[in-house]
Legacy VTK file of the C-alpha trace (Angstrom):
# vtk DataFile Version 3.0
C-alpha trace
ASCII
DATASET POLYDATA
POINTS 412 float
82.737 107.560 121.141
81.385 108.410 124.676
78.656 105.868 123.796
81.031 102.801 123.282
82.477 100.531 126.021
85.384 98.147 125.797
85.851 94.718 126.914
89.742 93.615 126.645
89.458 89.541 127.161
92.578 88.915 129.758
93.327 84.920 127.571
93.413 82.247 129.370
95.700 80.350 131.834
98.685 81.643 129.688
100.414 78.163 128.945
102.585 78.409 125.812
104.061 81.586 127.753
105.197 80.174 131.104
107.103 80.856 133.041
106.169 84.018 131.978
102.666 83.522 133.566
103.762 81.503 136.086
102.437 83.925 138.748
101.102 86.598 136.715
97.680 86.888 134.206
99.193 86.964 130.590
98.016 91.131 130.183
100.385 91.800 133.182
103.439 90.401 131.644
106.159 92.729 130.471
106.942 94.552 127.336
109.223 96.712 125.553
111.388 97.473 128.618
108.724 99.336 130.604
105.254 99.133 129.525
102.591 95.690 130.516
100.963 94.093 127.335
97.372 95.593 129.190
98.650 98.577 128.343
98.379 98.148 124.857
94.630 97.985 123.950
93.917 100.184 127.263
96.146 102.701 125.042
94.919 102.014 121.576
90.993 102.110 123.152
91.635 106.261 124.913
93.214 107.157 121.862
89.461 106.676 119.845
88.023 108.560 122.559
86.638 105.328 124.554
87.466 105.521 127.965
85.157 103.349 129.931
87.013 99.928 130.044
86.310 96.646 131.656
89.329 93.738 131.375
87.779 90.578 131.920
90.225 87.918 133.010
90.738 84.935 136.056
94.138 83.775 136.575
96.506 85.513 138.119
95.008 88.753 137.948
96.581 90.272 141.484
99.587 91.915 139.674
97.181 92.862 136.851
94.744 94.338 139.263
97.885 96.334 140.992
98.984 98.057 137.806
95.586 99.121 136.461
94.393 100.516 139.776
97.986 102.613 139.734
97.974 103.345 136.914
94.523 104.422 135.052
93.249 107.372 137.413
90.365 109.443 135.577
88.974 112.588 137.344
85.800 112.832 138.508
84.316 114.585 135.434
85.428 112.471 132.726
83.644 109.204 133.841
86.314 107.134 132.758
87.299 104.183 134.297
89.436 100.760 133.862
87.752 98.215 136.118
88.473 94.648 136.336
85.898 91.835 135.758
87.212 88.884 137.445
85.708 85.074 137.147
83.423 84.846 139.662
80.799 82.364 140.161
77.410 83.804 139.831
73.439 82.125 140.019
73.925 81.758 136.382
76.985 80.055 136.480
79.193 78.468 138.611
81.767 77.916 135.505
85.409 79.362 134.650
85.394 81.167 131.001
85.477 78.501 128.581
86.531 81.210 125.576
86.244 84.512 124.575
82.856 84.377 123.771
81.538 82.716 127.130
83.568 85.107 128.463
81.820 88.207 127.382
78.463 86.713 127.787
79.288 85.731 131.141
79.983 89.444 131.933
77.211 91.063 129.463
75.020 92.522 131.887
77.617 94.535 133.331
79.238 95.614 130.062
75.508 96.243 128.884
74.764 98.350 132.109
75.111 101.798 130.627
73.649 100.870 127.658
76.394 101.463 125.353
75.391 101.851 121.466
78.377 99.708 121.022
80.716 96.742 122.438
84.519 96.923 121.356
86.187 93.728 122.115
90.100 94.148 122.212
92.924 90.936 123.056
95.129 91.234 126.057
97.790 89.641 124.603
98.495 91.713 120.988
100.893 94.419 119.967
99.708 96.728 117.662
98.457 100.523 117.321
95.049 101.233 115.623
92.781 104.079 114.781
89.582 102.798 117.059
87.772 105.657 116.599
88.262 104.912 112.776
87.318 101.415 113.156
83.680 102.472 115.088
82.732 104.932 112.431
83.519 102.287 109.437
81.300 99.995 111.710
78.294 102.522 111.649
78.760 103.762 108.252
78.473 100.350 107.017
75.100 99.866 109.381
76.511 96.708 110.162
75.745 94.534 113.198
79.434 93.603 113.844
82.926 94.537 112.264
85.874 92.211 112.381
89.179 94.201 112.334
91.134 91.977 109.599
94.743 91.852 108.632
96.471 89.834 105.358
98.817 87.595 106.110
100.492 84.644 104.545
99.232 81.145 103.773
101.924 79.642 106.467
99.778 81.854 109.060
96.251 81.127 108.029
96.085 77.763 110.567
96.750 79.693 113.127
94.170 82.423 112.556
90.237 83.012 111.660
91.038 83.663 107.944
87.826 84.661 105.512
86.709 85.959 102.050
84.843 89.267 101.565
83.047 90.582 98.862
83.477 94.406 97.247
81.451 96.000 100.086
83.611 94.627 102.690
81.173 92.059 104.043
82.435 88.982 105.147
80.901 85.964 102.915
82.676 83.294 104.164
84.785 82.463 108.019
86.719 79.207 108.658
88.208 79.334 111.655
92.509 78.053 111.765
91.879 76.244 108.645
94.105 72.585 107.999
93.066 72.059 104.438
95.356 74.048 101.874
92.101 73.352 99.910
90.538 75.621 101.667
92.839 78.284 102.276
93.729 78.258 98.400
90.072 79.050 98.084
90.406 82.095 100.230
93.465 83.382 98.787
93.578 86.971 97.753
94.158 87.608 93.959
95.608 90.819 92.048
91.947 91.957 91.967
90.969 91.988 94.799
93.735 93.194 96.550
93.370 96.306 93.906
89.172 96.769 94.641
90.094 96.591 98.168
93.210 98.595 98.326
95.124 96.292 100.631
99.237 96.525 101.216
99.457 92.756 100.320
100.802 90.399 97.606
98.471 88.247 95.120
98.566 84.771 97.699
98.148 86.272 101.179
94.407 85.669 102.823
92.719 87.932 104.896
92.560 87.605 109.049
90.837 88.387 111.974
92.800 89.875 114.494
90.674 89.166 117.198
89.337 92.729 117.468
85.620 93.150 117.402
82.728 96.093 117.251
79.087 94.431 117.872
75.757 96.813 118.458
74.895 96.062 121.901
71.110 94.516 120.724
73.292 91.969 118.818
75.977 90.675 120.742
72.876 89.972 122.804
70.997 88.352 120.428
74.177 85.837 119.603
75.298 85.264 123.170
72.002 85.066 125.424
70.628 81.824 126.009
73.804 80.146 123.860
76.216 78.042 124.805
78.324 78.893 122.364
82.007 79.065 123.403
84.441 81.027 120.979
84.033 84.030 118.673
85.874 82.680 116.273
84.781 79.106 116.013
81.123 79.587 116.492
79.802 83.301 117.095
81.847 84.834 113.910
80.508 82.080 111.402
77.088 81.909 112.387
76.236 85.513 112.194
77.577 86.290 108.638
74.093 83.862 107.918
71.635 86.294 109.371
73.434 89.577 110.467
75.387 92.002 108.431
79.087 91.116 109.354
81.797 93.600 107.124
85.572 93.593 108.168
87.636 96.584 109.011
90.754 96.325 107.196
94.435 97.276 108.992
97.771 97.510 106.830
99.595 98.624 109.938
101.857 96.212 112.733
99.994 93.764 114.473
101.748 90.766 116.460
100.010 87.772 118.593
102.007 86.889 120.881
100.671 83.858 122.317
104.627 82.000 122.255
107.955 82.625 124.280
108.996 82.616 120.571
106.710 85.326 119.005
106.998 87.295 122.759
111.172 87.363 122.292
110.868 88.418 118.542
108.190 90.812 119.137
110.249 92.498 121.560
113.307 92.236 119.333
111.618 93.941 116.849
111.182 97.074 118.437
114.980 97.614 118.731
115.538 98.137 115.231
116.209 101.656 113.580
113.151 102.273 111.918
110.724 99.559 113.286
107.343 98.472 112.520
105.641 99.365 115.177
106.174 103.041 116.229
106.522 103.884 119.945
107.749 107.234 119.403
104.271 108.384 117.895
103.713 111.636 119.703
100.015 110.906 118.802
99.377 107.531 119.566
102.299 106.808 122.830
101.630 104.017 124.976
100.523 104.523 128.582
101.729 102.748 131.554
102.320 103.174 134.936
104.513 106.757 135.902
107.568 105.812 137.916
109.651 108.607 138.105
112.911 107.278 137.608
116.112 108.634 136.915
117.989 108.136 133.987
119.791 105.256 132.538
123.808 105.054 133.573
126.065 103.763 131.026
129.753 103.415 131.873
132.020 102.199 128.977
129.104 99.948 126.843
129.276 99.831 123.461
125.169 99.561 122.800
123.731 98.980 118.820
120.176 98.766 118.450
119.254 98.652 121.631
116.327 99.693 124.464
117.679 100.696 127.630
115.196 102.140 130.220
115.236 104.176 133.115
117.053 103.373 136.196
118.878 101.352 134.829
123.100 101.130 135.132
124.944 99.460 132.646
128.599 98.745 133.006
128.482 96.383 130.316
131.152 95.341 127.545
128.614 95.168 124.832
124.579 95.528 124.127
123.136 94.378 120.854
119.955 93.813 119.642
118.404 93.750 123.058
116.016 95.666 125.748
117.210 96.588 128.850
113.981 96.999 130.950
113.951 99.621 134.130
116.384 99.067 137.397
118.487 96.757 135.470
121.995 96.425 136.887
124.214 95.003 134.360
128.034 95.096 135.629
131.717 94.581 133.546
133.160 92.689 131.082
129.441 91.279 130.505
127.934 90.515 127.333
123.791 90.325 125.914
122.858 90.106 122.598
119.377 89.187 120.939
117.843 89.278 124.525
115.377 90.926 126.743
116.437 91.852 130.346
113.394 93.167 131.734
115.290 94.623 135.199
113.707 94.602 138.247
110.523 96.255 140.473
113.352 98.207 142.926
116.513 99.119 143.562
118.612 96.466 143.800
122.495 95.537 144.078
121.605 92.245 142.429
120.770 91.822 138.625
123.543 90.968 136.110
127.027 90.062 137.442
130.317 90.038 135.890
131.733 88.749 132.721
128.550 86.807 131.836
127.401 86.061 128.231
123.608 86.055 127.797
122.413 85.223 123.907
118.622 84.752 122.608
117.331 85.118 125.957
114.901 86.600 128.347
115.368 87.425 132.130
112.132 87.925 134.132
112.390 90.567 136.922
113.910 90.209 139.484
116.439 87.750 138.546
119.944 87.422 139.688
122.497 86.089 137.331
125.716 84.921 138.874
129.317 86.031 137.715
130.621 84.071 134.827
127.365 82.350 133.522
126.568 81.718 129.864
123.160 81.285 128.980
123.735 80.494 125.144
122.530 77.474 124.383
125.051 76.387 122.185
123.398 73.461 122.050
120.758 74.723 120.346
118.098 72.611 122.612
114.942 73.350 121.734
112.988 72.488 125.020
114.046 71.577 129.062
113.520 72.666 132.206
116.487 73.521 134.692
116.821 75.036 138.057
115.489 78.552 138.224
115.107 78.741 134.418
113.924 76.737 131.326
114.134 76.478 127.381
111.456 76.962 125.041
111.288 77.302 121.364
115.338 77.241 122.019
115.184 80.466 123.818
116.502 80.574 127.601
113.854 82.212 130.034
114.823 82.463 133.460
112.046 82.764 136.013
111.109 85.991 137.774
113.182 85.891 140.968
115.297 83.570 140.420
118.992 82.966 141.157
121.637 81.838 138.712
124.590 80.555 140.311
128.104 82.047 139.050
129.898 80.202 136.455
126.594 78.870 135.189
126.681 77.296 131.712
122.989 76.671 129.974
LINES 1 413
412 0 1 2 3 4 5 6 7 8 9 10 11 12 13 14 15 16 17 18 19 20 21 22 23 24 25 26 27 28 29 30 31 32 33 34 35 36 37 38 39 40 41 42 43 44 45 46 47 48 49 50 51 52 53 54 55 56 57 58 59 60 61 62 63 64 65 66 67 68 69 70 71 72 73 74 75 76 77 78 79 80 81 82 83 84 85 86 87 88 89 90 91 92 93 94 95 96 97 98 99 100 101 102 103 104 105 106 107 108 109 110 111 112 113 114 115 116 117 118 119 120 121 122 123 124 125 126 127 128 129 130 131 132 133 134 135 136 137 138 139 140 141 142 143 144 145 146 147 148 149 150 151 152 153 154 155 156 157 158 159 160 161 162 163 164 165 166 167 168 169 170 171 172 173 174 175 176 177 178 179 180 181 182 183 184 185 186 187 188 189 190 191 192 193 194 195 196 197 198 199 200 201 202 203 204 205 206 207 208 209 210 211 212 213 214 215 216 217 218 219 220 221 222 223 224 225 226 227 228 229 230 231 232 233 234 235 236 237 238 239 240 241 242 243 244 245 246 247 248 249 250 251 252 253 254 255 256 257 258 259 260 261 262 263 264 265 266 267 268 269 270 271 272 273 274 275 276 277 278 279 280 281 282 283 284 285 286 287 288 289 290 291 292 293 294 295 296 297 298 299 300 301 302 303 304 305 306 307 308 309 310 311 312 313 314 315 316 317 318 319 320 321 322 323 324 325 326 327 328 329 330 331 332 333 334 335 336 337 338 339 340 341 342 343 344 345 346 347 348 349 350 351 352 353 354 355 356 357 358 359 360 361 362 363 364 365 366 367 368 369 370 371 372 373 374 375 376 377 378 379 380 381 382 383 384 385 386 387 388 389 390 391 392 393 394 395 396 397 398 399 400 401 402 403 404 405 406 407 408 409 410 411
């Protein structure tokens, strides 16, 4: 694995999660009470042994920057590193990324510098844990030129996705790219036998994915991007090649969430809270690293808590938790209620946070917020979409903006 190098593509200006990315890059945005979404494929890529790490992104990337320079130290005999590879303009181009695939090639000769055998190519913006080290060997022992790391999922999803058919060897035979046409994704349906030959956890109906994970030789992600002007993996690179290269998929039955959405961020993050849940962060062999912060531990006076994350630093004086994430330095005072929400604290010590006898359902708080006494951010309305002072509504979940100030008695 010392041989590989990984590329994690940063995504784009972040859109469909503002305010979220308001003034952060969409890998610096946080999760599961204390780690970054970066951290994820920056974790899942050490864990195979890969440990020289580029993260290519251009908006917002300060914050980003901050945390990976903290946090990713290697001594000086492991030549390991996390460097970022920020849009720049260059003699070759004076353009911003127009995809993921004009992304890489934009940045190929310095992910091509050390001559890697191999190219991994991760998503910033994806919660998962994989085997990588797994996923490079199946790549070699199929002598393949490039490996797509595929997932089944269900016929509502396929639009959404890069969805494909394979044959019994695990090459892919056919790529459409977020299909419209229930023609089409009938076609590539999965049936009883080939769910047995292939020994996928799915049900007869369900198609097959990309998850927007890739493994390319280094001579061929050349040969595709160079002198191209192709823009996307998915809509161009990934269907061309399975013409004239020997494209096979990688298949994953574990967790694996996009979270692209405020919706699919919230319920991503809700899903962790549950007893036994999907994705397992208490793995003593694959755990998640993030920045060390050396906080104390959480205070709880009088809560009654159920299914809940609370992290460190954090004092709760609340009346009841449920089905939410308390993320670190939170300050959550009496008679104060949150349910189905993500409070995601704050960077120091603070007196503010969340006041008294406040009712926050289905909702997230960016850090560094202050909510007022008395508010209820509910949305009993059940509005879907507005914008409001210091917060907004998408997908009918509150988000108030990082820093913001709530006045007491507020009513959303």
């Amino acid at each position: 694995m010392h041989n590989v190098v990984t590329a994690i593509l940063g995504g784009g200006q972040g859109i469909r999660l503002w305010p979220l990315t308001q003034d952060r890059a969409k890998p610096a945005v946080p999760v599961g009470g204390k780690f970054r979404l970066i951290d994820i494929p920056i974790s899942n890529s050490l864990h195979g042994g890969i440990n020289r790490v580029y993260v290519i992104t251009q908006f917002n990337s300060a914050s980003l920057h901050r945390h990976i320079s903290t946090t990713y130290r290697f001594d000086a005999f492991s030549q390991g590193y996390v460097n970022i590879l920020a849009a720049e303009q260059r003699m070759t181009s004076r353009d911003w990324y127009q995809g993921t695939a004009d992304a890489v090639r934009q940045n190929l000769t310095r992910l091509c510098e050390t001559e890697p055998s191999e190219i991994l190519i991760l998503s910033g913006d994806q919660l998962y844990l994989m085997n990588m080290q797994a996923f490079v060997r199946h790549h070699r022992a199929a002598e393949a030129d490039l490996t797509v790391a595929v997932k089944p999922v269900s016929k509502a999803e396929a639009p959404g996705l890069g969805v494909m058919r394979i044959d019994d060897t695990g090459r892919i035979v056919e790529f459409v790219e977020k299909p419209s046409d229930p023609a089409v994704i009938d076609r590539l349906a999965l049936d009883e036998h080939a769910i047995e030959q292939l020994g996928l956890d799915a049900a007869p109906g369900m198609v097959l994915a990309s998850m927007g994970i890739y493994v390319f030789r280094r001579p061929v992600i050349r040969q595709l991007l160079e002198g191209t002007s192709t823009v996307d993996f998915g809509k161009e690179v990934i269907p061309e090649a399975i013409h004239d290269y020997r494209v096979h998929a990688f298949l994953h039955n574990g967790y694996w969430r996009d979270i692209g959405t405020i919706k699919s961020f919230h319920e991503a993050n809700l899903e962790l809270t549950a007893p036994v849940p999907a994705l397992n962060l208490y793995d003593p062999e694959l755990q998640i690293y993030t920045h060390p912060r050396f906080l104390p531990g959480c205070k709880i006076n009088g809560c009654d808590i159920q299914r809940s994350i609370v992290c460190g630093g954090s004092i709760i004086s609340a009346s009841r938790v449920a089905d939410a994430i308390v993320g670190v330095r939170a300050v959550v005072r009496p008679g104060t209620v949150i349910e189905q929400s993500y409070i995601m604290g704050a960077n120091a010590f603070d007196a503010r946070g969340i006041g008294a006898n406040c009712e926050i359902r289905r909702a997230i708080v960016d850090l560094d917020a202050t909510i007022g006494d008395g508010s209820r951010l509910v949305n009993e309305a059940g509005v879907q979409e507005t914008d409001g002072e210091g917060y907004c509504i998408r997908d009918g979940i509150i988000v108030v903006h990082r820093g913001a100030t709530i006045a007491p008695g507020t009513v959303v």
